[in-house]
C-alpha positions in Angstrom: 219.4 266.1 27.3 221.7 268.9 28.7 225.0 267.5 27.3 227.3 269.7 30.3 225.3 268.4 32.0 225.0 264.6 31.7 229.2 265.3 31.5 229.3 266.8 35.1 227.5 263.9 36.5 229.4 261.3 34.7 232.2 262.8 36.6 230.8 262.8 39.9 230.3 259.2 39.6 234.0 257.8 38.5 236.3 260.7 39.4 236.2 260.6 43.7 237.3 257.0 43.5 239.1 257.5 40.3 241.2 260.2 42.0 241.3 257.8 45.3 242.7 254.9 43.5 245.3 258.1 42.4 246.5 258.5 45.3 247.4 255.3 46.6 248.9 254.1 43.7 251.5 257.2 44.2 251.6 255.5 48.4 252.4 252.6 46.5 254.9 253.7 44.5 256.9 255.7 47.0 256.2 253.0 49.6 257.6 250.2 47.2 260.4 252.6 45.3 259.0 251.5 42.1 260.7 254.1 38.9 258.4 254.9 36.2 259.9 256.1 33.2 258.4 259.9 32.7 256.7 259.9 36.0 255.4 263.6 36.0 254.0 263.3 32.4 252.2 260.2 33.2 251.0 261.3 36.4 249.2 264.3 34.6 247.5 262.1 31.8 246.5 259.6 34.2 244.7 262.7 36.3 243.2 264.2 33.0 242.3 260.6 32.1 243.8 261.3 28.9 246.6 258.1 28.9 244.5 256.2 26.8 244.8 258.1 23.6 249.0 257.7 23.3 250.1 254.2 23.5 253.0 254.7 25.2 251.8 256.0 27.9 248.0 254.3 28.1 248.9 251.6 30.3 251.9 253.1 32.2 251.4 252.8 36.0 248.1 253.9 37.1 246.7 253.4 33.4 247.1 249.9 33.5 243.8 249.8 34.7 242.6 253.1 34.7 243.1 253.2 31.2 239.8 252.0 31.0 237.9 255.2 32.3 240.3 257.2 29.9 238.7 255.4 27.4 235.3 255.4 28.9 235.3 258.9 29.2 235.6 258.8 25.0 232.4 256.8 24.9 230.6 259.6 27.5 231.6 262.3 25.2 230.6 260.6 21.9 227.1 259.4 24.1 224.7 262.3 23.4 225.7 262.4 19.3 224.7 258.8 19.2 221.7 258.3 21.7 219.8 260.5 19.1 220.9 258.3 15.8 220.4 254.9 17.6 216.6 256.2 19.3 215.5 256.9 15.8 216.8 253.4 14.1 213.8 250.7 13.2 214.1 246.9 14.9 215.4 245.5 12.0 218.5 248.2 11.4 219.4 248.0 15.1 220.0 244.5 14.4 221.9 245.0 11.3 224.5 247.7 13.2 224.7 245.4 16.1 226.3 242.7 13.6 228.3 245.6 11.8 229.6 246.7 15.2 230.3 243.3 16.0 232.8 242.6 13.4 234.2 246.2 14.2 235.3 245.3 17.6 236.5 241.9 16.5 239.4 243.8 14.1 241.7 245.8 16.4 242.3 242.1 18.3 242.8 240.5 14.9 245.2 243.0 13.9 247.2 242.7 17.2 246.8 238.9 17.1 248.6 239.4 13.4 250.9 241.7 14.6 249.9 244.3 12.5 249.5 247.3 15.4 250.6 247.2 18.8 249.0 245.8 22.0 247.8 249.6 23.4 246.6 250.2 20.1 244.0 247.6 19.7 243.5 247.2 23.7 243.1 251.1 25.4 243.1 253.4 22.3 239.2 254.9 22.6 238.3 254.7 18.3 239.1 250.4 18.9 237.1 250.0 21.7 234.1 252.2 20.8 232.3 249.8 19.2 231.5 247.6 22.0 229.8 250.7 23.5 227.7 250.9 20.9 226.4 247.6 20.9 225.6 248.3 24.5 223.3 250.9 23.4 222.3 249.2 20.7 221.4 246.4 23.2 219.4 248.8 25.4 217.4 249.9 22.7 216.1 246.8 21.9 215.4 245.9 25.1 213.6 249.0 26.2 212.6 250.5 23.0 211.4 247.2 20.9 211.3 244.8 24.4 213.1 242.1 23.2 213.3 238.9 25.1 215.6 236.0 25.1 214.8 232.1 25.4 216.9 229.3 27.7 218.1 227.8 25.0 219.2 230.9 23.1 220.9 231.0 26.7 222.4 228.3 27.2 223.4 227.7 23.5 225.5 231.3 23.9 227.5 230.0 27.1 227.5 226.6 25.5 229.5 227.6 22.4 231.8 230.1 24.4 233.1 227.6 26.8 234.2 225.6 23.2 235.2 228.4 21.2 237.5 229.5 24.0 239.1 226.0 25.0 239.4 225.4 21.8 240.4 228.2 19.8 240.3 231.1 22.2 243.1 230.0 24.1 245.7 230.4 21.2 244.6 233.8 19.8 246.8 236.7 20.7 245.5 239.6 23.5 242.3 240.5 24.9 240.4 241.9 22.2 240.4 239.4 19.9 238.5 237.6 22.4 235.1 239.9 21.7 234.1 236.7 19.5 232.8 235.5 22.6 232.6 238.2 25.0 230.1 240.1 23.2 227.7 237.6 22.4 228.0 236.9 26.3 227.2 239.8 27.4 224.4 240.7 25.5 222.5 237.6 26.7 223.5 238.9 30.2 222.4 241.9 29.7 218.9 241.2 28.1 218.3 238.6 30.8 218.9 241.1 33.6 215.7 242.6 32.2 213.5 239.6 32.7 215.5 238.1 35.1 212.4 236.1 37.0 212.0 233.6 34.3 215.6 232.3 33.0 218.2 230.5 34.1 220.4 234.0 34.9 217.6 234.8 37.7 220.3 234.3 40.2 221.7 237.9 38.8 218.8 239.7 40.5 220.0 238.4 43.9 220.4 241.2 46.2 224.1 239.7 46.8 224.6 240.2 43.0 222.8 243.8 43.2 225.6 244.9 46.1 228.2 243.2 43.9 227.4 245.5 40.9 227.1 248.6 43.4 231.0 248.1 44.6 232.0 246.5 41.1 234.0 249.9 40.1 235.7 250.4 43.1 236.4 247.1 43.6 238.5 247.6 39.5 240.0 250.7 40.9 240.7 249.2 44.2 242.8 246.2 42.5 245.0 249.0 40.5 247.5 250.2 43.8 246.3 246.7 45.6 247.9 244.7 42.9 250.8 246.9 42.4 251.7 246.4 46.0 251.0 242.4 46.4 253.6 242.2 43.2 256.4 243.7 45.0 256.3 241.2 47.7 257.9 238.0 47.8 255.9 236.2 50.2 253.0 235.6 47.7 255.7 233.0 46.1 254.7 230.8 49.6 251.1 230.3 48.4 249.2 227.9 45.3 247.8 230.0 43.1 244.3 229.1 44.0 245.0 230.4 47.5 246.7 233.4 46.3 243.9 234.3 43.9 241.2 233.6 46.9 243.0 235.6 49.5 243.3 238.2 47.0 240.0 238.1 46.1 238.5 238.6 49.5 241.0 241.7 50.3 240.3 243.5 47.3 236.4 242.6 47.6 236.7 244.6 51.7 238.8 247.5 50.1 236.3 247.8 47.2 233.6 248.2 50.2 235.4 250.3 51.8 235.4 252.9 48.9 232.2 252.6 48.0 231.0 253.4 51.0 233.6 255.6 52.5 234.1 257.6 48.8 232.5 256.1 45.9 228.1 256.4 47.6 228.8 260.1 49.5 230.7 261.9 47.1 228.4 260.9 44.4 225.3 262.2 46.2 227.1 265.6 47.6 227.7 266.0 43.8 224.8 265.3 42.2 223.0 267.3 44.4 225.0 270.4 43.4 225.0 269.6 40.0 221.3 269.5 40.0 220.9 272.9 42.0 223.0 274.4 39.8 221.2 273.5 36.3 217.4 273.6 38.1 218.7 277.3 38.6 219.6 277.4 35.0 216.0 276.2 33.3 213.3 278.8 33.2 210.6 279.0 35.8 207.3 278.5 33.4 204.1 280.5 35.2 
């Protein structure tokens, strides 16, 4: 793996919506004469997608979503190093991390939940949130390296026990994080259904409705940063339930998700991949 690279097209992917969701935030700001408290500093982190490593600034303005590539963009970096240690692990030891980083990402939202750190630190900050990334890996190598498989019942027992835990616990723990108890274990029998998706009860996930849904799911996050911003500054949402509001909302962010995607997101990706790759095909030596 050329780890430049692998970088370069990792950018091409999130940065042309990344910067688009950018730039209407600041439409937003201006149009609704919001103040932010350091504006110019936080306007640079947010563009170097750096916010997420100062908790004071990782969820200021545009990083209160975007945070997330900030911190994404951590788990590209560390990517390479750790594709080559996870490859290499035997069945039973990828099961044994997974558990490990299990606990792991259980202990930043225990520690905010006890008030020990703040909410940025446990919620944005890269080193907290690494270890769900690694589980994803870990997940994809025993799905495609060892082909592990998962049973209805394992299925349903999973979804079964989250719907309790978080009725009856989850609702009075503290943040986000915390939450992984459930989240995790959730979306790792998502994710190793999707792979035999024919034969369980998650089939409906390989619906070409689903597929679309997946294609626009990251502009439609980025799309709901400025969107968001700008429904909050008006009054008239105070006029609605919140079930309409929610649907209605919803349904607009879902058209300006598509509308990225297909007006940013899909061309930009393909103009830069294509010079990406003409530029490192130049690179590799032409064997006779």
């Amino acid at each position: 793996m050329n780890f430049v690279e692998f970088i370069f097209k990792r950018l091409a992917k999130i940065y042309p919506v990344y910067l688009a969701g950018f730039f209407l935030m600041f439409a937003v700001t201006k149009i609704t004469y919001v103040k932010v408290d350091s504006f110019f500093e936080v306007m640079v982190m947010n563009l170097l997608m750096i916010q997420s490593y100062l908790p004071k600034f990782a969820q200021a303005w545009y990083g209160g979503g975007s945070w997330s590539l900030s911190t994404e963009f951590f788990f590209y970096l560390s990517f390479p190093l750790l594709v080559n240690f996870i490859s290499k692990l035997s069945k039973k030891r990828v099961l044994l991390l997974s558990v490990f980083c299990f606990i792991l990402s259980v202990i930043p939202g225990a520690l905010y939940h006890f008030k020990i750190i703040n909410f940025p630190l446990s919620y944005a900050f890269p080193p907290s949130r690494v270890w769900e990334f690694i589980i994803g890996m870990l997940v994809a190598c025993l799905v495609v390296k060892y082909e592990a498989r998962i049973s209805n019942f394992f299925i349903c027992a999973i979804i079964v026990f989250c719907i309790l835990f978080f009725h009856y616990i989850g609702l009075n723990l503290r943040g986000f994080v915390i939450q992984n108890i459930i989240v995790i274990p959730l979306m790792v029998v998502i994710l190793i259904s999707s792979f035999n998706s024919k034969s369980n009860l998650l089939g409906f996930l390989g619906w070409r409705l689903f597929e679309y849904l997946g294609k626009i799911s990251y502009s439609f996050y980025i799309f709901q940063i400025p969107f968001l911003a700008y429904m909050k500054s008006m009054n008239d949402l105070n006029n609605y339930s919140s079930v309409s509001i929610l649907v209605v909302l919803f349904v607009m962010n879902l058209a300006g998700a598509a509308f990225l995607y297909h007006l940013i997101e899909l061309p930009s990706h393909k103009f830069l991949n294509k010079k990406i790759n003409e530029v490192f095909v130049k690179k590799k030596p032409i064997l006779s």
